[in-house]
C-alpha positions in Angstrom: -139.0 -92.3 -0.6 -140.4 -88.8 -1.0 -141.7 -89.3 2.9 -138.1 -90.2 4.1 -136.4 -87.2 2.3 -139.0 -85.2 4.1 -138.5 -85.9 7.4 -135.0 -86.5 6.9 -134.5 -82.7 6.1 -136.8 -81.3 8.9 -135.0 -82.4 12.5 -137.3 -84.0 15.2 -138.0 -83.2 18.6 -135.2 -84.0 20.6 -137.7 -86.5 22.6 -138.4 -88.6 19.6 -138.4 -92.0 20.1 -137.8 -93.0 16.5 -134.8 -90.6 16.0 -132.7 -92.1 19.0 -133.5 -95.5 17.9 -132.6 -94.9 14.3 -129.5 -93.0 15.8 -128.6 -96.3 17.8 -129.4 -98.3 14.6 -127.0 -96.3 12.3 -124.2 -96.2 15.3 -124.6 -100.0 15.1 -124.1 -100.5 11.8 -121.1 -98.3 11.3 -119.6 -100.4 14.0 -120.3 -103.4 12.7 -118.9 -102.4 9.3 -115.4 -100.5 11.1 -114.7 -103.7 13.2 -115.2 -106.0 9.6 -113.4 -103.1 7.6 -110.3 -102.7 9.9 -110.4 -106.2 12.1 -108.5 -109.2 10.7 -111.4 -111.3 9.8 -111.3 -113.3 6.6 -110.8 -110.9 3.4 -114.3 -112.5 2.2 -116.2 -110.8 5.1 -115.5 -107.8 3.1 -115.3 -109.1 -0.4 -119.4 -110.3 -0.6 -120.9 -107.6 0.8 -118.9 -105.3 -1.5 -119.6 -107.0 -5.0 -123.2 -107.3 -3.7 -123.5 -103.7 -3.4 -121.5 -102.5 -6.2 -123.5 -104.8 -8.7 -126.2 -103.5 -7.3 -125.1 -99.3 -7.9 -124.4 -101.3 -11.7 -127.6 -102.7 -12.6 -129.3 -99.5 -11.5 -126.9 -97.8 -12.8 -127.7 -99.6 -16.1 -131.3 -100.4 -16.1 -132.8 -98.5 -12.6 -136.3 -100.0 -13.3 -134.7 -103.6 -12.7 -132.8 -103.0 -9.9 -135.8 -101.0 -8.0 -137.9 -104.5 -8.8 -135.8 -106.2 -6.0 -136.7 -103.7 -3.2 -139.9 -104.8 -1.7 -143.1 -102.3 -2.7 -146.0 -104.7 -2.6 -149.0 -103.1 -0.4 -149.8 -106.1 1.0 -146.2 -106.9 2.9 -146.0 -106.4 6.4 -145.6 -102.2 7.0 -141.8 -102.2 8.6 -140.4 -104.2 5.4 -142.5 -101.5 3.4 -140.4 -99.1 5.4 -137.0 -101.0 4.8 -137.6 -100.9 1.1 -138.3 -97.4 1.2 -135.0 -96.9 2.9 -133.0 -99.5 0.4 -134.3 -97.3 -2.2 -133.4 -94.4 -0.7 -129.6 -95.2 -0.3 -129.2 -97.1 -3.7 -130.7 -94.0 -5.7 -128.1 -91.7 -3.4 -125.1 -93.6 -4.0 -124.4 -94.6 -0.5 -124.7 -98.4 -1.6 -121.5 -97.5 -4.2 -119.5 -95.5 -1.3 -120.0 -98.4 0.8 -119.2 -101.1 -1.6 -116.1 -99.4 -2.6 -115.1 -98.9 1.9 -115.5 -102.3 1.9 -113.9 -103.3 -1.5 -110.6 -101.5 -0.3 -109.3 -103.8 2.3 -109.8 -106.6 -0.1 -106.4 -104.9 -1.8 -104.4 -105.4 0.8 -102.2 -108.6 0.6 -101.4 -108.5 4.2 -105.5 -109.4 4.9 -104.7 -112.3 2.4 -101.5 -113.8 4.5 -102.1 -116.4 6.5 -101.0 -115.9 10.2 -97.8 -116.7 12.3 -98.4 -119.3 15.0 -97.1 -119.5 18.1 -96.9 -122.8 18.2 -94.5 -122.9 15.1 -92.3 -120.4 17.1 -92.4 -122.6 20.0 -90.9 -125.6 18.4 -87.5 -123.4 17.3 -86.7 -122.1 20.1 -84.3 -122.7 23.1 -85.3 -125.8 25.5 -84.7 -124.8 29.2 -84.7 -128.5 30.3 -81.2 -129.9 30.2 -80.6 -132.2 27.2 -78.4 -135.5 27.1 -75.5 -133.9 26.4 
C-alpha cells in the first residue's frame, strides 16, 4: 500500500506504459459505472454493488483487521492479484469504496428507476384504426 501511495504521489514519465494503461483502466471503469448510474437498467444493477461496498466501508469501519482479512495478501498468490489487493486496500482505507457506494446507492431513491416502462404496443391497441371498419 505504502508502494502505491509512493508512486501515486511522484508522476511518471509521460512514456510509461503502466500509467496510460491504468489511465485507460480507470476511464473504463468510470464509464461503466456513469452508463449503470444514469442508464435505465434495472435499479438492482446499482443496488448490489452499493450495499456491497458500503458494508464493506462498515465492517472496516467497525473491526478494520476483519475487513483487511478479505483482501488477498498471501505471498504465494499469483503477483497481479497481490497487486489488486494492494489496490482494494488502498481505496477501502481512503474512503473511495464509501463515496462510491453512496454514487451508486443514490439512483436506487428514485421511484421513476423503479416504474415499470410504457409499451408501445399498449399504445398501439388504443389508438385510431386507418382501415375502414364495418360501419
Amino acid at each position: 500500500m505504502q508502494k502505491a501511495m509512493a508512486e501515486g504521489a511522484t508522476p511518471a514519465t509521460t512514456g510509461d506504459v503502466q500509467l496510460w494503461i491504468a489511465l485507460g483502466a480507470m476511464a473504463g471503469v468510470g464509464l461503466v459505472v456513469g452508463l449503470v448510474v444514469a442508464g435505465r437498467v434495472s435499479p438492482l444493477a446499482t443496488f448490489v454493488p452499493s450495499m456491497v461496498l458500503l458494508a464493506w466501508t462498515v465492517v472496516y469501519a467497525l473491526d478494520m483487521n476483519r475487513a483487511l482479512s478479505l483482501v488477498p495478501d498471501d505471498p504465494t498468490m499469483h503477483e497481479l492479484l497481490l497487486q489488486a489487493g494492494n489496490g482494494v486496500t488502498a481505496l477501502l482505507t481512503t474512503g473511495v469504496f464509501a463515496l462510491l457506494g453512496v454514487a451508486l446507492f443514490i439512483p436506487v431513491l428514485m421511484p421513476s428507476r423503479w416504474a415499470g416502462r410504457l409499451e408501445d404496443d399498449e399504445e398501439e391497441e388504443y389508438g385510431e384504426s386507418t382501415e375502414q371498419g364495418y360501419y
